[in-house]
Every structure is written in structure tokens, then in C-alpha cells.
Legacy VTK file of the C-alpha trace (Angstrom):
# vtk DataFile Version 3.0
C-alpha trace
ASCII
DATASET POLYDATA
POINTS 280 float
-28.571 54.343 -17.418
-28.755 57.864 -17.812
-25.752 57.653 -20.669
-23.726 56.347 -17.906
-21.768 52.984 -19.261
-21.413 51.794 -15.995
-22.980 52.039 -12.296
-22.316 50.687 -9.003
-24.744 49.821 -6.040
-23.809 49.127 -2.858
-25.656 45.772 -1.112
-26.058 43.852 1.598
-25.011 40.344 2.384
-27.480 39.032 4.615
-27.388 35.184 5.122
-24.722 34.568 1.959
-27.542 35.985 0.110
-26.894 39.424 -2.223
-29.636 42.414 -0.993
-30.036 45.390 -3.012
-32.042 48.401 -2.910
-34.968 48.664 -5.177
-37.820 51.275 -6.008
-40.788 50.380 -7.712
-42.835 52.858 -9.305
-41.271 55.437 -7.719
-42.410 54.826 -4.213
-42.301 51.029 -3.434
-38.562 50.842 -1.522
-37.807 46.983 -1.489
-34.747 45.093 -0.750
-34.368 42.498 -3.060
-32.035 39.354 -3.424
-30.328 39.284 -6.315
-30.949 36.089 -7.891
-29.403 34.054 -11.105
-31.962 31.811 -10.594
-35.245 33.923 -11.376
-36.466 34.861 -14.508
-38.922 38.013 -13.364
-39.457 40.359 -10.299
-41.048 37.870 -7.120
-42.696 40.037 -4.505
-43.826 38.169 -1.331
-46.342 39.509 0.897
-49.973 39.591 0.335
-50.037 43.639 0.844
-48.289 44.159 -2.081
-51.531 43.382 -3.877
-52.564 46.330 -2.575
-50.007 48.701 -3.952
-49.752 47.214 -7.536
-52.978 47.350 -10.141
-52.854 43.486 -10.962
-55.130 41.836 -13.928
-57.188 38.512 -13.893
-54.696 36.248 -14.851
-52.334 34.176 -12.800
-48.754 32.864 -13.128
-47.094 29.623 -11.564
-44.074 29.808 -9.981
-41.680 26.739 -10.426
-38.695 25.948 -7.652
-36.911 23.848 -5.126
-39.506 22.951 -2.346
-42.145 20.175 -1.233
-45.279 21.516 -2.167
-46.485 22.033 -5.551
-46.202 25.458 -7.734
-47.212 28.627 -6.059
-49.287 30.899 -7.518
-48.853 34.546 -8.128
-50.881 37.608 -8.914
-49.368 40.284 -12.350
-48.823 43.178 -12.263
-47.841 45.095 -15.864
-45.695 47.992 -17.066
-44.458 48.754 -13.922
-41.138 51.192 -13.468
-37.775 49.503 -11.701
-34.907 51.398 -10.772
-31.872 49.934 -8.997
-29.236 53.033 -8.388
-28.663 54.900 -12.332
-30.367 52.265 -13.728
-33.942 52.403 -14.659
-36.332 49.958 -16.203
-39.654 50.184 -17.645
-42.466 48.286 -18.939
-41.264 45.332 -15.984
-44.059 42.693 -15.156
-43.920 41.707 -11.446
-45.379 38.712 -9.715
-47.048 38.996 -6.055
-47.062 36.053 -3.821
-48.016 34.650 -0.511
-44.918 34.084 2.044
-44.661 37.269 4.403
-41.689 35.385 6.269
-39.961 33.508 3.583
-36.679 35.371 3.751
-34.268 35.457 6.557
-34.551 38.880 8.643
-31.057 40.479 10.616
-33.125 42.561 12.451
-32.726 45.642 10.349
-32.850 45.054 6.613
-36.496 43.341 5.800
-36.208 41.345 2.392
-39.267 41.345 -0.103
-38.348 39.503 -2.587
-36.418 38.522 -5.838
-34.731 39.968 -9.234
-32.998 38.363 -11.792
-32.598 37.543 -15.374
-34.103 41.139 -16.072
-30.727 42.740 -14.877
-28.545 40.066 -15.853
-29.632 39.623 -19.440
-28.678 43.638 -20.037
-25.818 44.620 -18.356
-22.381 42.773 -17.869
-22.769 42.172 -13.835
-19.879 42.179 -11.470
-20.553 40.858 -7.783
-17.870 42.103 -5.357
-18.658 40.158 -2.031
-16.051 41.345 0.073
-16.615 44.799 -0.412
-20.477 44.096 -0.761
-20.352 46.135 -4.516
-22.636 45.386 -7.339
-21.343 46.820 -10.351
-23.248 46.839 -13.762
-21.275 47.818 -17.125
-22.599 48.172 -20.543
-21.885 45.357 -22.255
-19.649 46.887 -25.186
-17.884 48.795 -23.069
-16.757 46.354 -20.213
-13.067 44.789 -20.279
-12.234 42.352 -17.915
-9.324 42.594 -15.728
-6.365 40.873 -16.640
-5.856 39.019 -13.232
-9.247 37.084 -13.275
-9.954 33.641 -14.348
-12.409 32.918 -16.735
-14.680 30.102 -18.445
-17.351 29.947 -20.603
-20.607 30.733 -19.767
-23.457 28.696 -21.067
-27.110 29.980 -20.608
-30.179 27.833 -20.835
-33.825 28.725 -19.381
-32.466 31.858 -18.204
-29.992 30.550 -16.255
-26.235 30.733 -15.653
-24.237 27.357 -16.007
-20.403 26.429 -15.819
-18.250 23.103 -16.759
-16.903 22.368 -13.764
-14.459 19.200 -13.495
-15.248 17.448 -9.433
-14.836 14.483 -7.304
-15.655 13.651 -3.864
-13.130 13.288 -1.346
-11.473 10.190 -3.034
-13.563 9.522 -5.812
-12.889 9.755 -9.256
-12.606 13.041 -11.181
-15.573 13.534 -13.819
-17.047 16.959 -14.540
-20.628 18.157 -15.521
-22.369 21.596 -15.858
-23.522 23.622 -12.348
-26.028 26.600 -12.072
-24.626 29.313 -10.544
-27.208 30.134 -8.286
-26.377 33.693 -6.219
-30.080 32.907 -4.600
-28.929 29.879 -3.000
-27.303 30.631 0.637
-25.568 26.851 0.636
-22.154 26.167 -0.827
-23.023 23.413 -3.619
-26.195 21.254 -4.277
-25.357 18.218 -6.232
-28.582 17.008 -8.170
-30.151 13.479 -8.187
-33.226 12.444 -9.647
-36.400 11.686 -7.903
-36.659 8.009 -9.875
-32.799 7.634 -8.726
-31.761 5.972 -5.682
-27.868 6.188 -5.828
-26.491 9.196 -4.428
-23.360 10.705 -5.336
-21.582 9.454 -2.086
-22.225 6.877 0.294
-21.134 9.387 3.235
-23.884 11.688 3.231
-26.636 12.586 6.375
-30.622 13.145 6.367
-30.976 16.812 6.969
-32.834 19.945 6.404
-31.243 22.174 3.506
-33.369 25.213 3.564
-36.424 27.245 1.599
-37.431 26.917 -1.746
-40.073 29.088 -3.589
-42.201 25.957 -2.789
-40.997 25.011 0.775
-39.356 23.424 2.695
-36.117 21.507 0.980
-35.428 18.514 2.208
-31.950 16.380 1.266
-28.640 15.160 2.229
-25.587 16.581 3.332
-22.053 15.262 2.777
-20.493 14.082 6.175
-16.799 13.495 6.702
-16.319 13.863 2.523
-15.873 17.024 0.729
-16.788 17.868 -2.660
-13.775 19.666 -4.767
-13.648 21.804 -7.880
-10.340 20.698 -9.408
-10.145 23.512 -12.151
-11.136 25.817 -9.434
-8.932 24.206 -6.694
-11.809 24.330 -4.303
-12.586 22.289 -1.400
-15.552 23.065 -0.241
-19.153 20.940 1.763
-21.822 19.906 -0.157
-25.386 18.695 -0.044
-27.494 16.082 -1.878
-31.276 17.182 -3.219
-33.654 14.658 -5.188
-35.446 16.836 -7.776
-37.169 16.266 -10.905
-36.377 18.595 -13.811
-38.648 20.335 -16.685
-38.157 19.785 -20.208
-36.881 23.885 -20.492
-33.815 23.212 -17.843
-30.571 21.614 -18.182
-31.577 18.213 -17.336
-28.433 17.083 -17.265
-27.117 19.399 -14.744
-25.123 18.478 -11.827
-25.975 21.126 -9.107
-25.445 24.326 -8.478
-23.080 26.389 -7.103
-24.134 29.027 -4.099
-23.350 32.308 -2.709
-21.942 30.630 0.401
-19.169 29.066 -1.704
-19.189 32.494 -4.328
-18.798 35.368 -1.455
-14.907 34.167 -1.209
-14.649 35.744 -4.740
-15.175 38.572 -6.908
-17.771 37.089 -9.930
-18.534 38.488 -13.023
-21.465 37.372 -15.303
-21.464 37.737 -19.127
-24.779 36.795 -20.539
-24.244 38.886 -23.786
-20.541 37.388 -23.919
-21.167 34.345 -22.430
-18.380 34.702 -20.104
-17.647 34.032 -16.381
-14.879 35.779 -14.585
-13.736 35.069 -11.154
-11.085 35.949 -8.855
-10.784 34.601 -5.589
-10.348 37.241 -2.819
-8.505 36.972 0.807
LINES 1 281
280 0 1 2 3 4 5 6 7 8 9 10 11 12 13 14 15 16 17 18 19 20 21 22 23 24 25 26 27 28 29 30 31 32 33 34 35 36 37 38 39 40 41 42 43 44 45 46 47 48 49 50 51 52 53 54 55 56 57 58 59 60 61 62 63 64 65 66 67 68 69 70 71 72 73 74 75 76 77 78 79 80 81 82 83 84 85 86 87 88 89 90 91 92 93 94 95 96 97 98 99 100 101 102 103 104 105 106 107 108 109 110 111 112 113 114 115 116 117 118 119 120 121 122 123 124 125 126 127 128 129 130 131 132 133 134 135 136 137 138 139 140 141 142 143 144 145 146 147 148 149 150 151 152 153 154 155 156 157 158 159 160 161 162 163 164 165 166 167 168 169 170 171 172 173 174 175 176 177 178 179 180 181 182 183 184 185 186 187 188 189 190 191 192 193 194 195 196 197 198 199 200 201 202 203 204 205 206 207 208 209 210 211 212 213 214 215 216 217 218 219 220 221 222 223 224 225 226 227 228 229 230 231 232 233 234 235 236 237 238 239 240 241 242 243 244 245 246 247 248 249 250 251 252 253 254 255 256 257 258 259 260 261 262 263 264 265 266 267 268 269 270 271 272 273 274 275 276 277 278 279
């Protein structure tokens, strides 16, 4: 990070969904959302096979959708460089899906970055002020007037014990992914096999895009889901999903940017450590 020990970047927040600036190589510009649910660099658009030297071999990408895995061209050793911070020897997957993203009629999205930031650098998400800040890990101190928990990693991805009921139900608590790719306020899981759903008061409906399509699922109506140890009241929708041996299968949902851009977050992979303060 050129000796720097910390760095900020200024984003976007297009749909609830974190956009940053990227360059690839030196000159690929992409904006890319940030996303505690990938584990590599996801480029969509079949013209980026064009720009990037890609070898034989093919990779499948898992997610939330209705079709089965996508697959997706390599690319090796690539330079990525998000404001000070520069990465090298970065392996980046090319996939079909020109129009997955949303589009605000200025600020085209490409694609995705994760765990490759997140696993190096203590990362603070300001949503208000649309700041990304990332901090050497030694060197970062969290402020004194955030809330924290502990931060549990598994498959690359961010979980927290949260303790939850619905509207009237009893309290029980379970681990959710924090997911800053997901643009809904909480997805509460239920097994494909499983026909009970969480509540009883929940619609049919449409939920959004996954890496695989089109999500279908349920959304809470006239109930609300609430994060006691949070004190958060907040909508929520049902998704029937099956889960691979290297997840949390015992996960409850996740928790998304449309719920996490009324805070100031801070993930601690190296700590384990989530910090959060909630901003008005």
C-alpha cells in the first residue's frame, strides 16, 4: 500500500449495493461491487475475454439462483489496484451476463471482489458518507463508540450470532452471513427438503439475481423480523436453498446491504471482529 497503513476510496451506492473503482492491469477501469460473499474477482461480459490472456481450464461458479453453476473462463497473474492499494499475481474469472447488474444510468457495473481485499486489510464500510476505508491490520484501533461481536469466518465468508424472532414469536438466535452483495435487508434460509417456513405470514414473490438467476422465495407480510441484540426491526424474506458441505450449513440467513447502509461496519477477518455503529 505504498507503506501507507491505511487508505480510503470513495464508492458508490448504487441499488444498496457498494461500487468501487477498479483497474486491472493497468488499463481495464471497472466498477466493481464489493462483495463478502465472493471468494475471487467475477467479471461479466463476454468481451472481457478479449482483454485478458485466459488458459484452457474452466471454473464453476456456485450461488443463489435457479439454474445450475455457471461457468467461467481464468485468467492468471493479473495486477489489481483499488486507490493505494495494489495487488498482484490475482486470478480473475470471466463470465457470461452483460446485464446482470443494475445500471443508474451513469455508473456501468462489471462485476465482483471480495475475500481478496477482505482477508488483508481490516475493512471499514462508511455508507452514509459512501467511504471505504482499508487499515493495516496491526495498526487499526477501533473506535471506542462502536459495538462489536465476534466474527466467525467459514468458506470465506463473514458470519455473526445474532439472537431474532418474528414479530411475536419466540426469541432463538443462529449465525447470519453478512452479505454486502446482497441489495435485500435479511434472507432467512430454509432447506430445499424442508417445507416449514419460518413464519406462516409470508407471500410468493420475486427476490432478485443470483450468480445463477433468477431467485425465487418468500417475503414476510404484515410480520417483521427483529435483531434483539441489535435492536433492529427490520423486513425479511424466505429462500429455499440447499447448502455445500464447505458452508455453514447451519446458517440462518444473511444479512444485506439494504439493512447495513444505516450503519458504519467494520470487518476483522485477521481479528475476527465486527464493529458497527448505527448512523442517523
Amino acid at each position: 500500500m505504498n507503506d501507507k497503513l491505511e487508505t480510503s476510496i470513495k464508492f458508490k451506492l448504487i441499488n444498496d449495493l457498494v461500487i468501487i473503482p477498479v483497474k486491472i492491469n493497468t488499463d481495464t477501469e471497472v466498477n466493481l461491487v464489493l462483495d463478502t460473499g465472493g471468494r475471487s474477482v467475477v467479471l461479466f461480459g463476454n468481451n472481457f475475454r478479449k482483454t485478458f490472456e485466459c488458459i484452457e481450464q474452466k471454473a464453476f461458479l456456485n450461488g443463489y439462483g435457479r439454474n445450475r453453476s455457471k461457468t467461467a473462463d481464468i485468467s492468471l497473474d493479473n495486477t489489481v489496484q483499488l486507490g493505494d492499494v495494489l495487488g498482484k499475481g490475482i486470478s480473475i474469472l470471466i463470465t457470461n451476463g452483460r446485464y446482470f447488474f443494475p445500471y443508474d444510468g451513469e455508473t456501468k457495473i462489471h462485476g465482483i471482489i471480495g475475500y481478496q481485499i477482505f482477508s488483508r486489510f481490516v475493512v471499514t464500510i462508511d455508507y452514509k458518507n459512501e467511504m471505504i476505508t482499508l487499515t493495516e491490520p496491526d495498526f487499526y484501533r477501533p473506535p471506542e463508540d462502536y459495538s462489536s461481536m465476534d466474527l466467525l469466518l467459514k468458506d470465506t465468508k463473514p458470519y455473526i450470532k445474532m439472537d431474532y424472532k418474528i414479530t411475536t414469536n419466540e426469541s432463538t438466535h443462529g449465525f447470519f452471513h453478512i452479505d454486502t452483495g446482497s441489495s435485500r435487508e435479511v434472507l432467512l434460509f430454509v432447506r430445499e427438503n424442508e417445507e416449514k417456513l419460518p413464519s406462516a405470514r409470508v407471500r410468493r414473490c420475486g427476490i432478485g439475481k443470483g450468480l445463477n438467476g433468477g431467485i425465487s422465495g418468500y417475503r414476510g407480510y404484515k410480520s417483521s423480523l427483529i435483531f434483539e441484540n441489535m435492536k433492529i426491526n427490520t423486513p425479511y424474506f424466505v429462500v429455499k436453498r440447499d447448502f455445500s458441505k464447505r458452508e455453514m450449513e447451519h446458517a440462518k440467513g444473511s444479512i444485506g446491504s439494504a439493512l447495513l447502509k444505516d450503519f458504519t461496519i467494520v470487518l476483522d477477518y485477521v481479528n475476527e471482529k465486527f464493529y458497527y455503529r448505527e448512523e442517523v
